[in-house]
N, C-alpha and C positions, 0 to 999 in steps of 0.2 A: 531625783532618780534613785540614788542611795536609800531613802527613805522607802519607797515604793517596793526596791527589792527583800528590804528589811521586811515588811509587813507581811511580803510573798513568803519568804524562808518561815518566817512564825506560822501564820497560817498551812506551810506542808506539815512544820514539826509535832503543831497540833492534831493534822489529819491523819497522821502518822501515828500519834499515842493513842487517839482514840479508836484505831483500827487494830492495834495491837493489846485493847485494853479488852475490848467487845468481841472483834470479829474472831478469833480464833475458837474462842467453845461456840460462837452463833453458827461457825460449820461445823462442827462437833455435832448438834444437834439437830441441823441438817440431812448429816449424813446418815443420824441412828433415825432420822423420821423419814426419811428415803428407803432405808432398807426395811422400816416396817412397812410400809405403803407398797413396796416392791414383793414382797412376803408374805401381802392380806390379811394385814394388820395394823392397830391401832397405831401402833411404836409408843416413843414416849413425846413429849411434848418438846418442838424445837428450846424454848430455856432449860431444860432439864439438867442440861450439864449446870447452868449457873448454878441451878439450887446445889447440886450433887456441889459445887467448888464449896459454894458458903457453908452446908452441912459438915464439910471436911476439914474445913477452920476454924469452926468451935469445938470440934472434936482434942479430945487428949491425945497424946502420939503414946506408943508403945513401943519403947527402946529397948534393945537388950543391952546386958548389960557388959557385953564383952565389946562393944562399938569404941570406938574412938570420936576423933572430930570429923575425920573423914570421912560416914556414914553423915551426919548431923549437918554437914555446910555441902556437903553434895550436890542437894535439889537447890539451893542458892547458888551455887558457881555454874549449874548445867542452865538457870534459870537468867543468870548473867549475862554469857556466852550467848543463846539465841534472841536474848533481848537485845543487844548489840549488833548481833549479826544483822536482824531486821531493821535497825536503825541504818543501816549502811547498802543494802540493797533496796534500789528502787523496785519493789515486786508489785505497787500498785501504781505504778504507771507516770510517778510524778519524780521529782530530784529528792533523791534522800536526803534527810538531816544531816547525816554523819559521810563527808565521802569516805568511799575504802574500796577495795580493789577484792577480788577472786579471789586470790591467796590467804589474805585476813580472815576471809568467811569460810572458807572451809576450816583453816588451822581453828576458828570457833565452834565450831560445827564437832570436830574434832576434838578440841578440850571440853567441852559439855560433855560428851561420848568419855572420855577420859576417866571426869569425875563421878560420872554416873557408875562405871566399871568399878573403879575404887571404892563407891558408897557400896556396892552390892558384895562386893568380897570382904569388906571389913566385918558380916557378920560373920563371917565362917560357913554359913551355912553350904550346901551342896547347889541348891538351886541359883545362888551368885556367882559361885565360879564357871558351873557351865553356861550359863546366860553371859557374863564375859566374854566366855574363849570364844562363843557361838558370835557375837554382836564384833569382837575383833576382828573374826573371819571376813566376815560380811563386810566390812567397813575397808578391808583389803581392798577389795572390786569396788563396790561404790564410791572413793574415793579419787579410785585411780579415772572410774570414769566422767565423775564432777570436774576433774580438775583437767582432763585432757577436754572433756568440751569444751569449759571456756578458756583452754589456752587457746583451741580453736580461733574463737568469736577475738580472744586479745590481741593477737596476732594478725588478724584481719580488720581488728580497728588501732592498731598500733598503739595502743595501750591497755593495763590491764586492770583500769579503776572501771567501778560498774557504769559507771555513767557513759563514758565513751564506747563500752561493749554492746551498751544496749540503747544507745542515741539513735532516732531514726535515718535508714540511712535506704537509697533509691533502691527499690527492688529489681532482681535481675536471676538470671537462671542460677547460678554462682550462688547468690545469697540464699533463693528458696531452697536449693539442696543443703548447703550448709547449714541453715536452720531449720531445717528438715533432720539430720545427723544428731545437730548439737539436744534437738527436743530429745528423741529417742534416747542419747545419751543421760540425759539429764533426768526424764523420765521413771526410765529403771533405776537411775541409781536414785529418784525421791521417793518409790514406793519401796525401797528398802531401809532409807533412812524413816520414813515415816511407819518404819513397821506394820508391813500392810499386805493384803493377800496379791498375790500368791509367797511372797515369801512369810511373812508371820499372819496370824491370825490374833488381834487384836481384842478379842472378846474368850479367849481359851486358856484353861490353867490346868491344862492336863500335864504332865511333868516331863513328859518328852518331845512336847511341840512346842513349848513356849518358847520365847526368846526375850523381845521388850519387858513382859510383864513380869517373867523372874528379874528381870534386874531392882524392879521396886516392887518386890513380892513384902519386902521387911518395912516398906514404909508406912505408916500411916498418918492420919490426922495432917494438918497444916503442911507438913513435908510433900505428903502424898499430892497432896493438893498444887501442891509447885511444880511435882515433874510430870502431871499430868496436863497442869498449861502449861508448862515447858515442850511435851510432845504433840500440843494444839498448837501452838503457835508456831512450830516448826514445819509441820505439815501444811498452812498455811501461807508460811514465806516458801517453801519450796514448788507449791502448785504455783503462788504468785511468781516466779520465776522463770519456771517451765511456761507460762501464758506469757511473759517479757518477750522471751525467745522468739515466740511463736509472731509475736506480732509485729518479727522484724520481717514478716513475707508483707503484709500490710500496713506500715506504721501508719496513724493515726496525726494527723496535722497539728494538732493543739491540744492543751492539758488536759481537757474535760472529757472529749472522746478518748482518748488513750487512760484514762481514770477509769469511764465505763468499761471501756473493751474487757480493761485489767481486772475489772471485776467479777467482768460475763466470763471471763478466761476460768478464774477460781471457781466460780460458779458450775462453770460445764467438766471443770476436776474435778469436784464433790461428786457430782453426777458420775461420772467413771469409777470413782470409788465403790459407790451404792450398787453399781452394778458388776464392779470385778468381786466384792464381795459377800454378792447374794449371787453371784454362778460360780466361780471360781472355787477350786479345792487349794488347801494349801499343800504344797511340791515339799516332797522330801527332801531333807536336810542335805542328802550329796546330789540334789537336782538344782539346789538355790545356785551353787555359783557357773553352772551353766548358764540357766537365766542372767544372770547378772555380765556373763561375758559379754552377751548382744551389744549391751551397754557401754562395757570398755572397748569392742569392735568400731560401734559406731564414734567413739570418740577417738580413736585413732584415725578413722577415714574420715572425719573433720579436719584434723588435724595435716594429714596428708592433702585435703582438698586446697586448703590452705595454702601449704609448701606450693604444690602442682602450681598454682594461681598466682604466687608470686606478691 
């Protein structure tokens, strides 16, 4: 029996790297052939990111010369950090590798954002500090509302490792509102970490809208290449997650359906993307943490539904 479970845990940890290996630029380039096809246009071609990664690792970097190590190990500790964190949440629908709880993954979540901040002010430049202070701001409200959803869901499965948050558990009026909240919660606060319209525009280097892309405005070659899968495969564990949530109104009986769902879940996010960002404007900079309060609203009325419920 030992044996049987052994070969089960190898077999996720492999499903697991090769999804973390692959899948994060294959919706990458999803998303930019969505929005050409949505635009009446050619787009580019679903691999394009891969080639665009491998182009960017035979390239030379171009360092200044006032940098430290802290610009240099940046995209490695930011690329640590969400590779961890994905090891430790179930976002596609099976027992993670690595257990770990809510808490760990954000504080990850959070030290990648840390070192990213760091990498970008060590050039001195103007475009790293205010891409900072702006991505601090931001992380204020997204934070507060990641972590009151799933104290939410922890609270209501009495513990707060991912596994038991997001275990299938019988559906009832209760559950669909509360993960009804904890989505919305989780939501807004993944299209801001994932640097995404309506709060950032992801394809813009105009010097007053940016946010994400000044922070690795100075990066190039190999580096560049890191925190750009770094920002792919976050966006990926994050929709993967928001679809966990969602599927606790209809959890799925056994591992193969709840694999699909979890994919069709990522899958119909891509899709919401393509389309908040081929109609959406991006909201002014003192409109973003309006939006973002929705976010912290709904996870405080989680969080109360919760208490209420007993």
């Amino acid at each position: 029996m030992s044996g049987v479970t052994g070969v089960s845990m190898l077999l996720s940890v492999l499903l697991y790297l090769l999804h973390i290996a692959i899948a994060p630029l294959f919706l990458v380039g999803l998303v930019r052939k969505g929005k050409g096809l949505l635009q009446r246009r050619q787009g580019p071609s679903v691999l394009q990111p891969f080639h665009d990664m491998a182009k960017l690792f035979r390239k030379d970097e171009t360092v200044s010369g006032t940098t430290t190590w802290a610009f240099r190990w940046a995209p490695v500790i930011g690329l640590s950090t969400i590779f961890s964190a994905a090891l430790m949440a179930p976002w596609i629908g099976l027992r993670s590798p690595i257990p770990g709880d809510f808490l760990l993954f954000v504080y990850l979540l959070a030290l990648g954002k840390f070192s990213a901040g760091i990498g970008a002010m060590d050039t001195g430049s103007a475009f790293g500090g205010f891409a900072t202070s702006r991505e601090v701001a931001i992380s204020l409200q997204t934070e507060a509302a990641m972590i009151l959803a799933f104290a939410a869901l922890a609270v209501h499965a009495h513990s707060s490792s991912f596994a038991a948050m997001l275990s299938p558990i019988r559906p009832s009026l209760h559950v669909t509102v509360l993960a009804l909240l904890v989505v919305i919660a989780l939501a807004l606060a993944a299209v801001a970490e994932m640097s995404r319209m309506p709060v950032d525009d992801p394809t813009t280097h105009l010097e007053l809208t940016m946010v994400h892309e000044a922070l690795i405005l100075e990066y190039s070659g190999p580096s560049l290449a890191l925190m750009e899968y770094s920002t792919a495969l976050k966006t990926l564990l994050l929709l993967g997650l928001v679809g966990q949530v969602a599927l606790l109104v209809a959890p799925p009986q056994s591992a193969l359906p709840a694999y699909l769902f979890s994919l069709g879940v990522i899958l119909a996010g891509a899709v919401a993307l393509v389309i908040a960002e081929s109609t959406l404007v991006k909201l002014r900079w003192r409109r973003i943490p309006n939006l973002l309060s929705f976010g912290v609203t709904a996870g405080v009325l989680a969080c109360l539904l919760v208490a209420v419920r007993g």
